[in-house]
C-alpha positions in Angstrom: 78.9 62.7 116.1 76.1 62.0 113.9 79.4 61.5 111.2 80.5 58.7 112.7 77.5 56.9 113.4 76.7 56.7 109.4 80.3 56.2 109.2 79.6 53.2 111.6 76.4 52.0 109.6 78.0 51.7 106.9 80.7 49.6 107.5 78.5 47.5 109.4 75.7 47.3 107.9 75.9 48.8 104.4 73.0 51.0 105.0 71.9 52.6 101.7 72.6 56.4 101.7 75.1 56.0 105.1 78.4 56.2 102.6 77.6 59.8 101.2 78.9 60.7 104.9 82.4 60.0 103.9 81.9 63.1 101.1 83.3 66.5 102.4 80.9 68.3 100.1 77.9 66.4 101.2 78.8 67.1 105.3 79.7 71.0 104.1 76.3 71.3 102.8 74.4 69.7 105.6 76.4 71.9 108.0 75.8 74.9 105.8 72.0 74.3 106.2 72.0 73.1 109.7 73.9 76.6 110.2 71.9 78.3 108.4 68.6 77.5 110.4 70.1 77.1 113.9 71.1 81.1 113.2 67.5 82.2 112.2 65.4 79.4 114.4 67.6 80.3 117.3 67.9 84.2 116.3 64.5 85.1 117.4 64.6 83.0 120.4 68.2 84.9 121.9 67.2 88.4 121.1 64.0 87.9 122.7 66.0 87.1 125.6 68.5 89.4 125.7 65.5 92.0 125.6 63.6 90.4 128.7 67.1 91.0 130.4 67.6 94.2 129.2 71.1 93.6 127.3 71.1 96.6 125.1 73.8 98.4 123.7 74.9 101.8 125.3 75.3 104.3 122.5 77.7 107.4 122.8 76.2 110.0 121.2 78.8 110.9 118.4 76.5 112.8 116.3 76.1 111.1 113.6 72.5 110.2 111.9 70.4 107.5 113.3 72.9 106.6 115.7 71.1 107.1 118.9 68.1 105.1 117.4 70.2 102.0 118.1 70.3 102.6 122.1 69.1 99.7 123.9 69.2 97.4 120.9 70.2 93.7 122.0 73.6 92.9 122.1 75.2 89.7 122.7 74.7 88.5 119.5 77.7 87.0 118.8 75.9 83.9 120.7 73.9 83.1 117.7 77.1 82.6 115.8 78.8 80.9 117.5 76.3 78.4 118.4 75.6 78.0 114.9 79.2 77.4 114.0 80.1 74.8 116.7 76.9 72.5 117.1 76.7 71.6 113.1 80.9 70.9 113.3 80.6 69.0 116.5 77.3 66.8 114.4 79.1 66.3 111.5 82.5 67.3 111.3 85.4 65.0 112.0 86.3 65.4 115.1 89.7 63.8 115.7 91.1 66.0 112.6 93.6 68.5 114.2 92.3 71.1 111.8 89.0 71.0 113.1 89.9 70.6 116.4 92.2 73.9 116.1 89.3 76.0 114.7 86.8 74.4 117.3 89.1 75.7 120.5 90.0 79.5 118.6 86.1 79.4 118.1 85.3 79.2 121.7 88.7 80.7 123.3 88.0 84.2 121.3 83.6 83.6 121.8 84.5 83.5 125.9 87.3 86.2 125.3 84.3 88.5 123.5 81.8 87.5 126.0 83.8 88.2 129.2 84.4 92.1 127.6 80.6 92.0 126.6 79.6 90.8 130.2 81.4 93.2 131.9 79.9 96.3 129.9 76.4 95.4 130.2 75.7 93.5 133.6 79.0 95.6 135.3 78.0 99.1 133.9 81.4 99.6 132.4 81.8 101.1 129.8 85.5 100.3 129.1 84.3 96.7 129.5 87.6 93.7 129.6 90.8 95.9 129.9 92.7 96.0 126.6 95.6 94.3 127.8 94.3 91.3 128.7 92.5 91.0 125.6 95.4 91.3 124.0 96.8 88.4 126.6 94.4 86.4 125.1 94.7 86.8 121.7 98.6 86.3 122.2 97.1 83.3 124.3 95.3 81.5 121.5 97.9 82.1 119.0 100.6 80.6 120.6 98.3 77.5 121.2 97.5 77.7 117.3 101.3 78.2 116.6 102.7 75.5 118.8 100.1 73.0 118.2 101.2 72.7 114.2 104.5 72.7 115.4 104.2 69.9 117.6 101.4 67.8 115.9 102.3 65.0 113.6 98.9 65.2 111.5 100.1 68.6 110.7 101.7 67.9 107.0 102.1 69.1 103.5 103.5 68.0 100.5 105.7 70.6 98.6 104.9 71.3 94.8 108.6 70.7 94.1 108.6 70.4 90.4 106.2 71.6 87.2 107.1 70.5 83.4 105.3 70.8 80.2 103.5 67.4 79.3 103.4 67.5 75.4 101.0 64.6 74.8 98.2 65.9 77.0 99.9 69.5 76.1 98.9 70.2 80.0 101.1 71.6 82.5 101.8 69.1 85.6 103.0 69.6 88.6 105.3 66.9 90.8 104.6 66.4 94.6 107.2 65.4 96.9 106.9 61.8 97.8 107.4 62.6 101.6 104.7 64.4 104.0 106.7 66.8 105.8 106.2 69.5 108.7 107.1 72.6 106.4 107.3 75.9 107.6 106.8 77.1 104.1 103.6 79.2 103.3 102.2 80.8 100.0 103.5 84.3 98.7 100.9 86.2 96.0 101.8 87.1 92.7 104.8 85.2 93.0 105.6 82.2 90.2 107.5 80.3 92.1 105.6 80.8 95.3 106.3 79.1 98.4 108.5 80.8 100.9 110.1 79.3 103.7 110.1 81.4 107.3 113.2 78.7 107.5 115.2 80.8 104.8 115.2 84.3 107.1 117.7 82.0 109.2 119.6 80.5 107.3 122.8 82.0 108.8 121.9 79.8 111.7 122.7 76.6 109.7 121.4 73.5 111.3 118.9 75.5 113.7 117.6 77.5 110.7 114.5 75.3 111.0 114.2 75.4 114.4 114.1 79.3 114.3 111.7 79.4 111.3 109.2 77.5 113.3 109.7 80.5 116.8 109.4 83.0 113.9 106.6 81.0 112.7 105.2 81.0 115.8 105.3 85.2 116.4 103.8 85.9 112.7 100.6 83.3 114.2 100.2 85.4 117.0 100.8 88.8 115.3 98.0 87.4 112.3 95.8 86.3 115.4 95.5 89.6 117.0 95.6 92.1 114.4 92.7 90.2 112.6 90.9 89.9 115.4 91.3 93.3 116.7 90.6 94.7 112.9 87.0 92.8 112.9 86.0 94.2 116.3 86.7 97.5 114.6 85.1 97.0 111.5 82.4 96.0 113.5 80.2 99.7 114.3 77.6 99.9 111.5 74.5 97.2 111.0 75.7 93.9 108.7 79.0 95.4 107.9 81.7 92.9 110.2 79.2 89.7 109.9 79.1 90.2 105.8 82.5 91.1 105.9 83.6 88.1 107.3 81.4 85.8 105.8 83.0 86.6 102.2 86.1 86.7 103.2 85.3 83.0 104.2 83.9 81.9 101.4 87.0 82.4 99.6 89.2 81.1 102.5 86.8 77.5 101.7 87.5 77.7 98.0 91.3 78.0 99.2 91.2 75.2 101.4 89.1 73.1 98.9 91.9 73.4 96.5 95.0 72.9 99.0 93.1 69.4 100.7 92.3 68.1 96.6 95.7 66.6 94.8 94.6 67.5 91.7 93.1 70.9 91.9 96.5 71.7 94.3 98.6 70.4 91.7 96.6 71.9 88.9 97.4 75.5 90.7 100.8 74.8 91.2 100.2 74.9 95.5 101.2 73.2 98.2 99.1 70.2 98.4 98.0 70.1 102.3 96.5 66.1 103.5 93.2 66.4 105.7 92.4 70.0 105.1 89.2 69.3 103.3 87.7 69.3 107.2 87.9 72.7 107.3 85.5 73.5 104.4 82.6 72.0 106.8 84.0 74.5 109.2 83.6 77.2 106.8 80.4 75.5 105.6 79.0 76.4 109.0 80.7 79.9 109.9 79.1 81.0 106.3 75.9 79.4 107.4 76.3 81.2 110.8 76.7 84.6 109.5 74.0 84.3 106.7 71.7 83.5 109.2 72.7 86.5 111.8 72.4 88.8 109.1 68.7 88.0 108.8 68.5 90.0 112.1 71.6 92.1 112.1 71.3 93.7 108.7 70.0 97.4 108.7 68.4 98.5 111.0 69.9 95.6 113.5 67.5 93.9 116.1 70.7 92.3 117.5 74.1 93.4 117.5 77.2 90.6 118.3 79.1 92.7 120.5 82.5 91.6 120.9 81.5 88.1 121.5 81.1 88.1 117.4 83.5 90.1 116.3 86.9 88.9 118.4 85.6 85.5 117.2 85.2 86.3 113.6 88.9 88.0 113.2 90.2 85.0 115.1 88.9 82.3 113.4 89.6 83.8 109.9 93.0 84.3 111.0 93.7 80.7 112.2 91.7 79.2 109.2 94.4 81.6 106.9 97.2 80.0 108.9 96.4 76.5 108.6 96.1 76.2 104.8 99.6 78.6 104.6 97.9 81.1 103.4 98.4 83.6 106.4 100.5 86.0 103.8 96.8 86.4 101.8 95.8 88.3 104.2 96.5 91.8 103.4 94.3 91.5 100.3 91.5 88.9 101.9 91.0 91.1 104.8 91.5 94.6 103.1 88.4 96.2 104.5 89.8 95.3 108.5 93.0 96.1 108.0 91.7 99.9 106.3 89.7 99.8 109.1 92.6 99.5 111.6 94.5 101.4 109.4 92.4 104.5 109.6 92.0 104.4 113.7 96.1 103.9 113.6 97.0 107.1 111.4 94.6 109.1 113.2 95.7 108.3 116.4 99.5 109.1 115.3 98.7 112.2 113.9 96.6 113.2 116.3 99.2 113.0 119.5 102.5 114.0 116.6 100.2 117.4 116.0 98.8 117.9 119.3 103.3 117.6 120.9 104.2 120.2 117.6 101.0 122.3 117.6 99.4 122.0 120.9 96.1 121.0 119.0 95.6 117.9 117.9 94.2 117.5 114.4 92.8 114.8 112.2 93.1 113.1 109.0 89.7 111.6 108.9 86.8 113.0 110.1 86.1 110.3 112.4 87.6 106.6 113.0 87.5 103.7 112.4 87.0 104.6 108.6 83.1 103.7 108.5 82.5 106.5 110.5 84.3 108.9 108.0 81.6 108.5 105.7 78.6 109.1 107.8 79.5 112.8 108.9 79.7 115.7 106.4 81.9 117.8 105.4 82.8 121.0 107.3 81.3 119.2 110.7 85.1 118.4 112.2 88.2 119.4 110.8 90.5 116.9 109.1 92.7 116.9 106.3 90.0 114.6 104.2 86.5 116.4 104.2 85.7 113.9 101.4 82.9 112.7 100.9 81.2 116.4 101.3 77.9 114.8 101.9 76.7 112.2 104.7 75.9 108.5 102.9 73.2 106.4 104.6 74.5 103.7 106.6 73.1 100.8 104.7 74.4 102.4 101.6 77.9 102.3 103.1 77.8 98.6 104.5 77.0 97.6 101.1 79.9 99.5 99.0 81.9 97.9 102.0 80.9 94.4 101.0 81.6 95.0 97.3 84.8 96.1 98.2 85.1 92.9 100.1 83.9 91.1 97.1 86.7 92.7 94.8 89.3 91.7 97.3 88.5 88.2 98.2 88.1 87.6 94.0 91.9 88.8 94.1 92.5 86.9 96.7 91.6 83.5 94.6 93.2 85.3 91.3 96.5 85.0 93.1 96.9 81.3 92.6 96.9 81.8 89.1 98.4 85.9 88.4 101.9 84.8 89.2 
């Protein structure tokens, strides 16, 4: 909103200062900083709410240290976030831009998903809070929107880095562009030199429909990113700081991706697909880095507020759908290596669980407890499992931290793979 107005002042009245609004990187910092203090000026304000209505967390007591210290801690939290994410974007983001528009609707579809499971836990008394499948209905829900809206959309375009060749007067390697902005159902592949892959190609036996079949298989791998993302943050999310730092790194790199695809010359000086308009979405990640900085200030160890699953649905969502829109939805094994572990763990322990419990009649376990954070807080020789590793019990904070590094590592590959090819 405020965007346009300077947008408006100066075209009409050349007001000094007014152009600078037509800069991405100006706009991502002001929403950064708007963010930023909406999260910490608003922080204090929300959890002492949620206190006077007595919205605390209900702990179950699964012995492990410091854990029923958190009972009645605010939860909810996931407000702050949000509201921090979508007031900066709607003030100076661009709000006709598909992109932003896309990320906008995941960012409240996933926020009212989370808050509808949240709402029914604390003011219902349930413990199970929003049955799983229609969770899952929604996730499906908002990925098919996210799918079929770049299907349909016009403004949703790329230009394909169709040819590279060796320049010996500026001895510099460039890259040709297609002259044409096409709807592509290609996306980016890691570690791969030539490295854009066409969903298209899988059906190519279908001749003339091939494309049209690439786009309904594009459509399923949306939905599939959509709700295992999503599902893998609320599952990361079960020790103070670790899901809000988690996702705000994985972020950051997903704006230096999306810096790169939405510039001609960075996209063609990485040999990627060059993507028009995409540049709106680093404001959007301006904010949602913003937005998680400035939870962390009271979610870090120990947590005054927790985001419940109004945070954490929303957070796996909207990395998702940012992933998709720049093509980059194939990064995510590597970008969001600590979720997936994390869903990884709860799925093999589940498995082996019920596959000992048909063969044994006992069930037994490969980690001492899921999701994987949980493995490292108990020591060994409490439960049996297959890995008693580590033998001691590491402090939580001491755990959310080696989780971030490892987050680090991984979203530094992640950016490495546009050049280790």
């Amino acid at each position: 909103m405020i965007t346009y107005l300077f947008q408006y002042l100066d075209k009409t009245l050349d007001l000094p200062g007014a152009g600078m609004f037509n800069f991405i990187s100006f706009r991502a910092a002001l929403t950064f900083l708007l963010s930023l203090f909406l999260a910490t000026w608003m922080g204090k304000r929300i959890i002492a709410k949620l206190q006077k209505l007595q919205i605390g967390e209900t702990i179950r007591d699964l012995d492990l240290e410091g854990q029923m210290s958190k009972k009645g801690t605010p939860t909810m939290g996931g407000i702050i976030i949000l509201s921090s994410i979508l007031i900066p974007c709607l003030l100076f983001g661009v709000l006709n831009n598909i992109y932003m528009i896309l990320m906008l609707v995941t960012t409240l579809w996933l926020g009212a998903l989370g808050f509808a499971d949240d709402y029914i836990k604390v003011f219902k008394k349930d413990k199970e809070g929003l049955h799983g499948k229609f969770k899952i209905i929604g996730q499906v829900g908002i990925g098919l929107i996210v799918g079929v809206t770049l299907y349909l959309s016009p403004d949703v375009v790329m230009r394909e880095n169709i040819e590279k060749h060796y320049d010996e007067y500026s001895q510099e390697e460039i890259v040709e562009y297609s002259n044409d902005e096409i709807k592509s159902t290609k996306t980016t592949i890691p570690f791969f030199k030539n490295n854009n892959f066409d969903y298209a190609d899988l059906f190519r036996w279908c001749g003339e429909n091939a494309q049209f079949f690439g786009w309904i298989f594009f459509v399923l791998i949306v939905i599939f990113v959509v709700t295992a993302v999503s599902n893998g943050a609320n599952l990361t999310d079960g020790l103070d700081g670790l899901a809000t730092g988690s996702s705000g790194i994985q972020m950051v790199a997903l704006a230096i991706l999306a810096y790169v695809s939405s510039n001609v010359h960075y996209s063609g000086y990485l040999n990627i697909m060059y993507i028009p308009n995409a540049g709106e979405m680093v404001v959007y990640a301006s904010a949602f880095i913003g937005a998680t900085i400035g939870f962390l200030w009271y979610n870090s160890y120990p947590a005054q507020v927790f985001m419940g699953d109004t945070g954490s649905l929303a957070l796996g969502g909207i990395i998702a759908v940012f992933a998709i829109i720049i093509h980059k939805e194939l990064l995510i094994p590597v970008l969001s290596g600590v979720f997936l572990v994390e869903s990884l763990s709860v799925i093999m322990q589940t498995t082996y669980f019920k596959f000992t419990k048909k063969k044994y009649g006992a069930g037994r376990r490969v980690f001492k407890m899921t999701p994987l954070h949980h493995h490292f807080q108990k020591p060994a020789g409490v439960v049996e499992a297959l890995i008693q590793r580590p033998f001691q019990a590491i402090p939580e904070s001491k755990i959310t931290v080696r989780f971030w590094i490892v987050g680090l590592i991984l979203a530094a590959v992640t950016i490495l793979t546009l050049k280790i090819r």
